[in-house]
C-alpha positions as CSV (number, residue, x, y, z in Angstrom):
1,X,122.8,193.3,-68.8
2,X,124.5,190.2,-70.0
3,X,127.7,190.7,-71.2
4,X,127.2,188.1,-74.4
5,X,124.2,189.9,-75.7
6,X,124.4,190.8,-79.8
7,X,122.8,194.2,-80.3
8,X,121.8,195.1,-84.0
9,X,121.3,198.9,-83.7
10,X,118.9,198.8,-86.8
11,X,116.8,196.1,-85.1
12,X,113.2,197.2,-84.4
13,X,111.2,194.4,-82.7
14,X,108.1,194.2,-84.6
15,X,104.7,193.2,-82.2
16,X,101.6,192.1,-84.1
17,X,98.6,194.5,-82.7
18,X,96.4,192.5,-80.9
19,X,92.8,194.5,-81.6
20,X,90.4,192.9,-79.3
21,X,87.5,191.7,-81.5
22,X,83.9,193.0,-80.1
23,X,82.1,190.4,-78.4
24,X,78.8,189.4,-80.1
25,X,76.1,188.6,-77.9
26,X,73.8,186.3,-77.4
27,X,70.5,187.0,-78.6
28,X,68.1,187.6,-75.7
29,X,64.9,186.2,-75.6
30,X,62.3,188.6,-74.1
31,X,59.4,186.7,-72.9
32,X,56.6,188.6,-71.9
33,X,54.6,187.8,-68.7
34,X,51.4,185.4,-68.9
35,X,48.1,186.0,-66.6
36,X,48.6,182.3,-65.1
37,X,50.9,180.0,-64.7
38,X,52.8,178.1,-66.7
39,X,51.8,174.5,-65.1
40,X,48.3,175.9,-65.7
41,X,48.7,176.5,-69.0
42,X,50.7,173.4,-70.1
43,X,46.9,171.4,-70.2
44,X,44.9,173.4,-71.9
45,X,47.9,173.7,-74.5
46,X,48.3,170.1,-75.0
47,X,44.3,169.8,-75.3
48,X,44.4,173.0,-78.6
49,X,47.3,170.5,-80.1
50,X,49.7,173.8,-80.1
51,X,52.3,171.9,-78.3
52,X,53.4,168.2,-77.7
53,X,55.6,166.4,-74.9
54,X,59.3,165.7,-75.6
55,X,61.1,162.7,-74.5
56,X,62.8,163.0,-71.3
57,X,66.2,163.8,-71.8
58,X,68.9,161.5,-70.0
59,X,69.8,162.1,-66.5
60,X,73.3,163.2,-66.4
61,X,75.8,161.3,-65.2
62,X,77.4,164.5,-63.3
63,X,74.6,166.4,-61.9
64,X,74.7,170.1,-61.7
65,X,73.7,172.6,-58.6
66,X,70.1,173.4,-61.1
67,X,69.3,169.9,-61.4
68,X,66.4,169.2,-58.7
69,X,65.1,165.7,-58.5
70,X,62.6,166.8,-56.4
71,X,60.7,168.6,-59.5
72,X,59.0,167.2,-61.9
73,X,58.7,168.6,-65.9
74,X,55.1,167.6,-67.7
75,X,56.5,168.8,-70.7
76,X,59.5,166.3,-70.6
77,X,56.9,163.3,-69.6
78,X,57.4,163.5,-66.1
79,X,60.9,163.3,-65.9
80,X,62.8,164.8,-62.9
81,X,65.1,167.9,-62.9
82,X,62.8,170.6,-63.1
83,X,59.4,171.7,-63.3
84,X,57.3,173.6,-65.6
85,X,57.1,176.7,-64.7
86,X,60.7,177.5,-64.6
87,X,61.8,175.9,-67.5
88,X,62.7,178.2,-70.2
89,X,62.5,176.2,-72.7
90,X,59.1,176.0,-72.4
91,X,58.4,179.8,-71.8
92,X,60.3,180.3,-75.2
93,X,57.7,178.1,-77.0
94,X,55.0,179.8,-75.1
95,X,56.1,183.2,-76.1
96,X,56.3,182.3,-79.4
97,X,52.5,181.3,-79.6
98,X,51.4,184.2,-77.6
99,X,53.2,187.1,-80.8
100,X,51.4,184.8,-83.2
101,X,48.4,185.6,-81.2
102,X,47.3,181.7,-80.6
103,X,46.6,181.3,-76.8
104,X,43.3,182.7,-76.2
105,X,44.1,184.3,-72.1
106,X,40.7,185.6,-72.4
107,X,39.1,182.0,-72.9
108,X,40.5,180.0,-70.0
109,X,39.9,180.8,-66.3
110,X,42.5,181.0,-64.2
111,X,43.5,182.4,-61.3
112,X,46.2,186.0,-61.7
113,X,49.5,184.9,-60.8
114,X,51.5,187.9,-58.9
């Protein structure tokens, strides 16, 4: 111990509690499992008008381990990156049509994807 030290014998050091504030979550999205596949479905969609294309976004400049220029998004207008059936952004909009009860499964044929 050094020998300079001041020692206050009524000193108590006083520590803020640190209380660890719960983490909130991020909202899942559950989206439920269609009887085709996406790529299929995109068409007949487009044809009902109960979706519309989106402008491709930009390519970015630093491109990350998902980004695939082999693939090919018909929902972004062709542009590169990723394809339809794995984009979630898309399944999101489809899941939202299918609990408003708007995609008729039963009227299109298609072959059972599993």
């Amino acid at each position: 111990m050094p020998t300079n030290a001041i020692r206050n014998p009524g000193y108590q050091p006083q520590f803020q509690q640190y209380q660890q504030q719960p983490r909130q979550q991020a909202q899942r999205t559950w989206i439920d499992l269609i009887p085709m596949k996406y790529a299929d479905l995109f068409p007949r969609l487009l044809e009902r008008k109960l979706i519309y294309t989106k402008a491709p976004p930009p390519v970015p400049v630093k491109l990350t381990a998902r980004y695939r220029p082999d693939l090919f998004c018909a929902f972004h207008q062709g542009a590169s990156g990723h394809d339809i059936d794995h984009f979630f952004t898309f399944q999101k909009v489809v899941q939202k049509l299918v609990q408003k009860n708007l995609i008729p499964f039963e009227e299109f044929e298609f072959e059972c994807v599993g």
